[in-house]
N, C-alpha and C positions, 0 to 999 in steps of 0.2 A: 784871088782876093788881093785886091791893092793895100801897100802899109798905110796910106790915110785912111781906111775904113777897115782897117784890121782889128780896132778897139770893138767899133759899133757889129760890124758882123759877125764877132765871134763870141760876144752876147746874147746877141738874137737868132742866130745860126740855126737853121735845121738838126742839121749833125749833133748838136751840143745837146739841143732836146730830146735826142735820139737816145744819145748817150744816158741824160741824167734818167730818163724813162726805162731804160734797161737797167740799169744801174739798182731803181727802185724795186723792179721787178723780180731782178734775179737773188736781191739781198730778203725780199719776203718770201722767195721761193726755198731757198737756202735754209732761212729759218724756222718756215713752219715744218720740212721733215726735219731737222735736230733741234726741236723746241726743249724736250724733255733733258736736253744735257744742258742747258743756261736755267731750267728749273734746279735742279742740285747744284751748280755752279753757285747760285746767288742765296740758296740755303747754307749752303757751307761759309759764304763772307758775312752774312749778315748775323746769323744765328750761332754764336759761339760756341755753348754749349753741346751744338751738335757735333760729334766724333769724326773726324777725318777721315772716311772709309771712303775704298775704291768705288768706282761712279755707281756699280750694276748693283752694288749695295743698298746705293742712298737712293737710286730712282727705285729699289722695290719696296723700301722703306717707305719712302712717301706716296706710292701706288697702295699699301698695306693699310697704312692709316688714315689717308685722307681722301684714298676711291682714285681709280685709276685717271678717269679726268683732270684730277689735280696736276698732273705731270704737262697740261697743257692750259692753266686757269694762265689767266693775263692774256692769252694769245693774242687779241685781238689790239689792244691798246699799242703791247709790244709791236706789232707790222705794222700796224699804223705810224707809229714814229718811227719805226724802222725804212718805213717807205719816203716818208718825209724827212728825214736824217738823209739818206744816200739819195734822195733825188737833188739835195741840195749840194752836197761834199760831190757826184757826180758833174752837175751841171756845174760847179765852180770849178773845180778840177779842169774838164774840159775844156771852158772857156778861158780860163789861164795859157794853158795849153795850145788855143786855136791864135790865143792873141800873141806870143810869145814867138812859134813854130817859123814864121818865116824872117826871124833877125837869129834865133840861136840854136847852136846844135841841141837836140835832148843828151840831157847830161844826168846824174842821179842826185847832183846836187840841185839844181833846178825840179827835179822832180819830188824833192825833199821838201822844197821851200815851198812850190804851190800845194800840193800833200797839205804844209802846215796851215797855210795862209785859209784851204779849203774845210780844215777840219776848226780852225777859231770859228770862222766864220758859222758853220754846221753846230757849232756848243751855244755860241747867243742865241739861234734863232730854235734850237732844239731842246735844249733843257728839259724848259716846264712839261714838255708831252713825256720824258723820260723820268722826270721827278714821280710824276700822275702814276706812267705803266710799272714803275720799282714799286708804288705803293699796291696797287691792284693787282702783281704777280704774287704778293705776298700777302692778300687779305684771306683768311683762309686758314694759312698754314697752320702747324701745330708745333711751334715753337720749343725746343729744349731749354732755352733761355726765357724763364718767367720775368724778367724785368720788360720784353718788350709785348707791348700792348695791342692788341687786334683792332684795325681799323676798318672802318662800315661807310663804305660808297657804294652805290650804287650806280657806278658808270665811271666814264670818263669826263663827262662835263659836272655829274654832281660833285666826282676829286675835286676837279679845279674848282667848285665853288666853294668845298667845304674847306681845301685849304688856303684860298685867299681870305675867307671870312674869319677863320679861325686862328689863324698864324701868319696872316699875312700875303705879300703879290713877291716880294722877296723872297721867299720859301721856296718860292717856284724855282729860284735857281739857285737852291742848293747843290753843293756841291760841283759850282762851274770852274772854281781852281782848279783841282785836278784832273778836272774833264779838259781845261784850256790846255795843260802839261801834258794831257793824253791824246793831242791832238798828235803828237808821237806816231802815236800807236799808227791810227791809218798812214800818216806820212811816211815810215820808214816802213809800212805793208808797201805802198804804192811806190814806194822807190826801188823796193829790190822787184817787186811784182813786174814793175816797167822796164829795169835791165834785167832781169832772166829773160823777160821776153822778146827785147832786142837781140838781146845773142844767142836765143834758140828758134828767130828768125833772120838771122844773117844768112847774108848772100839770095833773099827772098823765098829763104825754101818755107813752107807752111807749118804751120802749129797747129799741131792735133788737139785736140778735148783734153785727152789724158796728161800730154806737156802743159796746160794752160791750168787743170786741176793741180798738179805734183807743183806747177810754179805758184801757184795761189797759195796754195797749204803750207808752202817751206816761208813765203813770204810772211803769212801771218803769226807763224810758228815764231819767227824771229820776233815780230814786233811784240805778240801778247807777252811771252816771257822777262823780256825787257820792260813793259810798263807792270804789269800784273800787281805789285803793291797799291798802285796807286789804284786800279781799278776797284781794289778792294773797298778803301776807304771813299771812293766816289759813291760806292752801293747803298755803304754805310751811312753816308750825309745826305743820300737821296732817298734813302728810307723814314727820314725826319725825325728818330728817334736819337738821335745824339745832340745833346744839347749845348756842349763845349761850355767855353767862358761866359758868353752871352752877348762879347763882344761883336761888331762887325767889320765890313771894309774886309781891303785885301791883308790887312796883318792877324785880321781874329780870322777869315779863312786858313789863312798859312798856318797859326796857331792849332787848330785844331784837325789840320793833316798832319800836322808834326806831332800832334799829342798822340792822335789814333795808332800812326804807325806805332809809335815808342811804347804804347798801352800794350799794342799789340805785338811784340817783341819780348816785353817784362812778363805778359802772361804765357808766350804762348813759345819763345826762344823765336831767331831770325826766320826757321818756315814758317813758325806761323802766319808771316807775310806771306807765304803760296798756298793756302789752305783752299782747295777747292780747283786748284792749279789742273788736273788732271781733267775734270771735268770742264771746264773752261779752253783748254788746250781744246778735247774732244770737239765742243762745241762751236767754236769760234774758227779752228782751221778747215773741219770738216764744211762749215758752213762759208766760209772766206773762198771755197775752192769751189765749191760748185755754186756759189753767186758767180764769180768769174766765167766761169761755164758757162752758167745760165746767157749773161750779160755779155758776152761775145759773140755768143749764137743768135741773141735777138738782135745785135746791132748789123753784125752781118746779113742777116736774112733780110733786115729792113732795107739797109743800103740798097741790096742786091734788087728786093721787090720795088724801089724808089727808081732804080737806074742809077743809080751813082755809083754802083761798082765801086764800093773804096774798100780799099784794102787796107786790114787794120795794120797800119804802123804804127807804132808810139815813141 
């Protein structure tokens, strides 16, 4: 690849599609076996009232009451944006990456900044499918908190009608401050994700499954711990039940994450910003590690089946 067409081909690139297609693939594959641990995850952030118990609790708790199914209601909307979220953060990721690779070394600072640059971009255009899937993971449940009220769609496109008609096309991107702040989260997964994996591939020697899992799960491990508050109050403004000041713009945003966290500190002392933390860990590393799995094995087998023989470096 010549640098005058290093912009335009590493856009359009085979490879990069290879990438974001895996990408998608391995992050639905991930999710739907540990679906049931981001069902009690986002019971415990959103539903106060419900008690802090270790995870095998709260999934038999809500297997008890609301029919074993329930531990898997939203799947569908959830991998649908899950698939369209990481084919986009993949395919930009990469494409940074392809245009970048032959002026600089890979460094974890660089890999920090497109990480960030991939996950802004991944929050504009994904939102509103995550606002939709928070509402329909949770139509259903049996709430310990009687103030928050059950909502009736029927689908994924009747959400988006009923909540543009009803509360508006801005609604849709609730809660995209501390989603744009948690672009964190993937950029400092992808950062350490990309140097463990250079220097448990130094000198060319190969990375096994299980190296490629243990580096996925440590990487994610660091990043969800570190944003985890905010995720909270992301669940909570994309559940559309908090209705803050009234204000808008980015100061009634800011306004009312600064309100939630401080609510949620007065009521609950500083854990109760990691309420649900355990479950969440469970869910997000387990699943962060064998997407990586998944999405290295399909990229490799493609290459391999294409003739491109490329060996993954990053």
């Amino acid at each position: 690849m010549s640098a005058n067409s290093g912009s335009a081909v590493g856009l359009l690139s085979y490879e990069t599609l290879v990438h974001a297609v895996a990408g998608a693939m391995g992050s639905a594959t991930a999710m739907s076996v540990f679906f049931p641990l981001d069902t009690a995850r986002i019971r415990l952030q959103v539903d106060e009232n419900r008690k802090s118990k270790s995870t095998p609790i709260i999934l038999a708790e809500i297997a008890k009451e609301e029919g074993l199914l329930s531990l898997y209601r939203g799947w569908f909307p959830v991998i649908s944006s899950l698939c369209c979220s990481n084919f986009v953060y993949f395919y930009t990721f990469n494409t940074l990456k392809k245009i970048t690779a032959s002026s600089h070394k890979s460094r974890p600072g660089k890999d920090l900044l497109m990480g960030m640059i991939s996950g802004a971009l991944n929050v504009i255009l994904t939102t509103p499918m995550w606002v939709v899937n928070t509402r329909l993971k949770l139509q259903g449940a049996k709430f310990r908190n009687e103030d928050l009220q059950q909502t009736h769609y029927r689908g994924i496109f009747d959400a988006f009608s009923q909540i543009i008609a009803g509360e508006g096309v801005g609604t849709l991107w609730n809660g995209t401050l501390p989603s744009l702040v948690l672009v964190l989260n993937p950029a400092v997964q992808f950062m350490f994700y990309e140097a463990m994996k250079r220097r448990a591939g130094k000198g060319g020697r190969k990375i096994s499954s299980a190296q490629i899992f243990l580096i996925g799960a440590v990487a994610k491990a660091i990043a969800t711990t570190a944003t985890y508050p905010l995720q909270t109050v992301q669940a909570i403004l994309r559940f559309g039940q908090y209705k803050g000041d009234g204000k808008g713009g980015v100061l009634g945003s800011l306004r009312n994450v600064v309100h939630l966290l401080m609510d949620r500190i007065k009521r609950h002392g500083v854990l109760g910003l990691y309420k649900g933390l355990e479950a969440k860990l469970l869910q997000t590393v387990l699943t962060a590690a064998l997407m990586f799995v998944v999405y290295e094995k399909i990229t490799a087998a493609t290459f391999k089946v294409m003739g491109l023989n490329k060996k993954l470096k990053h």
